[in-house]
N, C-alpha and C positions, 0 to 999 in steps of 0.2 A: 312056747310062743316064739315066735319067728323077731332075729332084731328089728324093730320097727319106730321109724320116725314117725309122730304128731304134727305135720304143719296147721297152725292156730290163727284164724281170720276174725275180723270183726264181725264176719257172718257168726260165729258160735256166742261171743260174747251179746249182740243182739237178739238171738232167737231167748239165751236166759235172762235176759232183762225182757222182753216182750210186755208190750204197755199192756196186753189183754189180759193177761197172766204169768207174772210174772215171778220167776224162782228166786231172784235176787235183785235187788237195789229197789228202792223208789221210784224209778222212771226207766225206761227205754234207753240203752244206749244207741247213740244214734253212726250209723255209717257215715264217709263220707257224702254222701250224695246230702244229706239233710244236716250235717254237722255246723255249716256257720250261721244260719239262722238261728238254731238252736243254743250256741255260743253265744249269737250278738243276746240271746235276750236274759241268759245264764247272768252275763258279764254286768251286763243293768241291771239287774236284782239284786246282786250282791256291793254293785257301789253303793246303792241305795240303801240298804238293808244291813250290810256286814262290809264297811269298806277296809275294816283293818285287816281285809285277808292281802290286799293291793298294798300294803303300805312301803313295802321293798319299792315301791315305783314311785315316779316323781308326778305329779298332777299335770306336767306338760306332759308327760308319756302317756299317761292314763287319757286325754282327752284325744291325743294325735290315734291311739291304738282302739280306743271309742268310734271313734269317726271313721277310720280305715274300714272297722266292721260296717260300720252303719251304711257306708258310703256301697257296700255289694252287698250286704243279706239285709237288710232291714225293706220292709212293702214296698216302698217306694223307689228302691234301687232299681235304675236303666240298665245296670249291668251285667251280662252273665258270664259268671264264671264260678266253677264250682271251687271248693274249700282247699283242694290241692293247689289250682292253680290263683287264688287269691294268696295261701302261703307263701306262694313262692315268688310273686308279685312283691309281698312283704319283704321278704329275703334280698331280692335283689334291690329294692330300694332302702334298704339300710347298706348296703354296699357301696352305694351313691357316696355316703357318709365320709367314704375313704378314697374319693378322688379329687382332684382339682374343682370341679363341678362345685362341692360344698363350698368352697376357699370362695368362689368367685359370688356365692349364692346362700351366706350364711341360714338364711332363715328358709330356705327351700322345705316344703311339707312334705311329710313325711316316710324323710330319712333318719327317725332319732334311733340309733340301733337299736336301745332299747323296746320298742314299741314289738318286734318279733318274741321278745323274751315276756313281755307282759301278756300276749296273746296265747303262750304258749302256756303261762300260770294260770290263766283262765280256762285253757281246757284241761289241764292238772283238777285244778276247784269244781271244775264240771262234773268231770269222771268222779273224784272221792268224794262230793256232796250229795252224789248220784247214789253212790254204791253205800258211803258207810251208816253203819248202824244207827247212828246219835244225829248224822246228817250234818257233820261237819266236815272239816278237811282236815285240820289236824289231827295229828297224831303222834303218840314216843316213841311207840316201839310196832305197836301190834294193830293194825290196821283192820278194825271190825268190818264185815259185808254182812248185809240187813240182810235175812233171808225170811222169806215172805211164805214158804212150804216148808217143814222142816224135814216131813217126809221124803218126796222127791227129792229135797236137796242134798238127804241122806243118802239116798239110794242112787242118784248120780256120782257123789262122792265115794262110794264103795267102789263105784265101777273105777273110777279112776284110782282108788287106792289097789287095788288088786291088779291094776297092768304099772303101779309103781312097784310093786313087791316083786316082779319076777327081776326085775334089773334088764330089761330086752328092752327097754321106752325109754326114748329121749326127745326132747320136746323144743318148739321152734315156734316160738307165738312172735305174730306182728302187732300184739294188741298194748297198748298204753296199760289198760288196768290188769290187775291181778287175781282176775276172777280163777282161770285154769291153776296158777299154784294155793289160791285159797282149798281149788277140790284136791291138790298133791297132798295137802299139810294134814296134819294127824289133824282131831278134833279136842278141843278143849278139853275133852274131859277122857283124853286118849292117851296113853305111852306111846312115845316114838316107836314105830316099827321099822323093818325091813328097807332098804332105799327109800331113805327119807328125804322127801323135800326138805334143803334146809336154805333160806334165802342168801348167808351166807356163802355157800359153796356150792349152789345148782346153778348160778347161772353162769358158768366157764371164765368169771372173772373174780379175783377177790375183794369180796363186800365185807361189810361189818357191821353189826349192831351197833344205834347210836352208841352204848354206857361203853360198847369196843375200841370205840376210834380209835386210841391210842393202846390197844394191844393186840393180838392178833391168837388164834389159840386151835390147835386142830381138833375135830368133831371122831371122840371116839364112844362108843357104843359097847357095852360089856367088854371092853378088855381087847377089842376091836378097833382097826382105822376102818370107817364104812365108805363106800362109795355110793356118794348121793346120786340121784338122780338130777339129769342135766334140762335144764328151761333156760336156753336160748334167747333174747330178745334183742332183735338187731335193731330195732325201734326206738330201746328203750323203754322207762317204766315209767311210771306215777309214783312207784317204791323205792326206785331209787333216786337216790339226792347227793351233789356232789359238794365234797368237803371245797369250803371259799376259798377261792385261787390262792390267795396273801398266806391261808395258815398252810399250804400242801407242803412246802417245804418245812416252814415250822414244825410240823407233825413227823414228817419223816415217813407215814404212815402210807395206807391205804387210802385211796383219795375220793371213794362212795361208799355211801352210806345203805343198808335197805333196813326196811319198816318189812314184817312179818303180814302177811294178807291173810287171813282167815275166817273163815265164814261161825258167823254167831249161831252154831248149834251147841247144846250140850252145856251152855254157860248154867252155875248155879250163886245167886248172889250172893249167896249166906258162905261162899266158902272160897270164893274167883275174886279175879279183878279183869276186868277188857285189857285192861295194859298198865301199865307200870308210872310211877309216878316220873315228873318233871324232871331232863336229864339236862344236865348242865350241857352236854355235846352240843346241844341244838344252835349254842355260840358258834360253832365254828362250822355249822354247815349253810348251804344255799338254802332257802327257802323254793326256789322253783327247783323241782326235779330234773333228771335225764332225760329228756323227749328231744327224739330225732326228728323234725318235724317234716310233713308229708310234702314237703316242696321236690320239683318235678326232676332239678336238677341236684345230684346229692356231692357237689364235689366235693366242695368246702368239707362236708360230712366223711367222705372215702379219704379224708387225709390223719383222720382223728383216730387217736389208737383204739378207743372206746368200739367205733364203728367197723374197723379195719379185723380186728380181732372177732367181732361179732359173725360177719361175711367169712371169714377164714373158718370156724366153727358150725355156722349153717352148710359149707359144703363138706367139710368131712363129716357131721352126721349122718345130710341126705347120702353122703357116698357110701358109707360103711351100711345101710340099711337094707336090710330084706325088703319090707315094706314099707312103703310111706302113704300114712294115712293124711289127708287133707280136710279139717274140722272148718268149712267159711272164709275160706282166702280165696279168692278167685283168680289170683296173679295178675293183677291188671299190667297192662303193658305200659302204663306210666311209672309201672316198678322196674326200671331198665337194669340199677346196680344188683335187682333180686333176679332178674330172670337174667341174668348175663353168668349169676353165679350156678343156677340149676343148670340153663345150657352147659354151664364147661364139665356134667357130671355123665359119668358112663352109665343110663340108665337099663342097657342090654341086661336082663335076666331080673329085675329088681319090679314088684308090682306099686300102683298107685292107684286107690282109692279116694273118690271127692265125694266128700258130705256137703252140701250147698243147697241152699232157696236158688232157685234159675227164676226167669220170668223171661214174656216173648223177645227180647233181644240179648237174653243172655250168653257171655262168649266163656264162661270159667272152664267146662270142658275143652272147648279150643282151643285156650292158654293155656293149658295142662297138657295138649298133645304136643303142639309147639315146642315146647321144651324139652319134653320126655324120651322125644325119638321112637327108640325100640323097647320100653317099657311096657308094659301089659295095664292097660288103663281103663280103670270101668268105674259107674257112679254108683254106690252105696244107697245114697238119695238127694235128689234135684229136688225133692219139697221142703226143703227146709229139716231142722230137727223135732221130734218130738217132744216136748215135757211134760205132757199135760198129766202122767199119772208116773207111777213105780212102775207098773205094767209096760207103758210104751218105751220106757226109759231100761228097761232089761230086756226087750225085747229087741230094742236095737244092739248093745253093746253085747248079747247075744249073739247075734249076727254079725259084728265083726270080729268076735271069738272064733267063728268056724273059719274065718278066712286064714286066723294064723296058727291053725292046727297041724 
């Protein structure tokens, strides 16, 4: 197998959630195009129904960051603007917070900075109420995903544990949940094999199991130091969670935490547990995850070591890469920090494959030539992905087997 990058779009994790038939979670993950409506009604169910998921926020926060949604995605809204650029709307009016502006204008609406952060917990609660098994959002350790086929979701995970074993793949998802390292990780009722996902040490920075926080321990394999397999997320996760500013230096430590993603095959009750009991750590970390959030302008974000480090390791992978596959990312050009990083890469002699749904105004090939230059660029498929059997699901990853023969 030829070295080969994965870039990972919300297009892949959509097509396996699909409301018609779906491989994994409960509901459709939604792209940005339909993501704040879906939000504003997410966030009302759960004040209503479960509000101690919100309880890190103060009820002025929760109604200013209420309203904020309601005020653009709710039926009646005059407004249009889609979910990136109402983020980022958000963003800069908690910035307000921090000028003369506030001094002269205490009670000015909403600028409470917190209101970005609570809107960001609510599409954390979205995604893992979506995906996990029991249908909640907590979690200790091990982060269950409902899976609705266990067939296909078998046979999709083969494919993906069989381009983790060669050690040639490394991985670049934009996506919040952790659907693609669910398919990296062995199965419940599996021994660690070959370049193992391990959430710990795949994603190019050092994480740690809550029960770890305070110690740190290297991942060896028969008598072996192994090298995992690399997932990327310059985005951020829903998995990761970052240890409370106040304890970082108390600790001494590593300052994120990750939760294990795994998809619920193979569990046997008479002999398993989903995850592990109540861990004291949970004192000393955030409740709201890592989510870099999708606002237009990422400055404030390009100064954070978290993010800075991410962009640094997206292009030395695309660069070291024979191939780069493309699973549902369409590079949209409001991704200026991502397509500024792939521009600065020599793509002369290096091929690129795009897996994508297109439709009549679609530009994801366009933004893919754009960047690429002199790469050799052609579409695998423009109808979306497969799932609907084992059959079409080995027939495609069959088909990109010949490419890197």
């Amino acid at each position: 197998m030829k070295k080969t990058a994965f870039i990972v779009g919300a297009g892949f994790s959509a097509a396996l959630t699909n409301v018609d038939d779906p491989l994994i979670g409960s509901q459709s993950l939604p792209t940005l195009v339909g993501l704040g409506q879906e939000l504003l009604t997410h966030i009302k169910k759960q004040l209503d129904a479960n509000p101690t998921v919100f309880n890190s926020f103060s009820q002025h926060t929760k109604n200013e960051g209420l309203e904020a949604l309601s005020c653009y995605f709710s039926s009646m809204s005059r407004k249009h603007f889609d979910f990136e650029q109402f983020i980022s709307l958000i963003a800069f009016r908690a910035s307000l917070f921090k000028t003369n502006l506030r001094d002269d204008f205490p009670d000015l609406p909403g600028t409470d900075p917190s209101v970005l952060r609570f809107i960001l917990h609510g599409l954390y609660d979205f995604f893992a109420t979506t995906l996990s098994y029991s249908g909640a959002s907590l979690a200790q350790r091990n982060f269950i995903y409902k899976v609705m086929d266990s067939a296909r979701a078998s046979a999709l995970q083969g494919h993906f544990h069989r381009i983790r074993a060669t050690g040639q793949a490394t991985f670049i998802s934009f996506n919040y949940d952790g659907i693609l390292e669910a398919l990296l990780s062995h199965a419940l009722n599996q021994q660690i094999g070959q370049c193992p996902y391990l959430p710990e040490i795949s994603h190019g920075i050092p994480l740690v199991k809550p029960e770890d926080l305070v110690k740190t321990h290297e991942f060896i394999l028969h008598d072996k130091i192994v090298e995992p397999i690399k997932v990327i997320k310059p985005h951020g996760s829903m998995h990761f969670f970052p240890v409370r500013e106040e304890m970082r230096s108390i600790l001494g430590g590593p300052s994120m935490v990750a939760l294990s993603p795994v998809l619920d095959i193979g569990f046997d009750s008479k002999t398993m547990k989903r995850d592990i009991e109540e861990l004291h750590a949970w004192q000393y970390i955030s409740s709201t995850p890592m989510i870099v959030p999708p606002v237009m302008n990422k400055d404030s974000y390009l100064t954070s070591d978290y993010f800075r480090e991410m962009l640094r390791l997206t292009f030395k992978i695309a660069s070291e890469a024979d191939h780069v596959v493309v699973l549902g990312f369409s590079l949209p050009p409001s991704d200026l920090h991502i397509t500024a990083v792939f521009e600065s890469i020599k793509w002369e002699g290096k091929r690129v494959s795009l897996c994508y749904k297109g439709s009549a105004n679609d530009t994801t090939l366009d933004n893919w030539k754009r960047v690429t230059n002199n790469a050799s660029v052609d579409v695998l498929t423009d109808q979306g992905f497969d799932f609907s059997s084992t059959e079409s699901i080995d027939q495609f990853w069959s088909k990109f087997c010949l490419l890197n023969t």
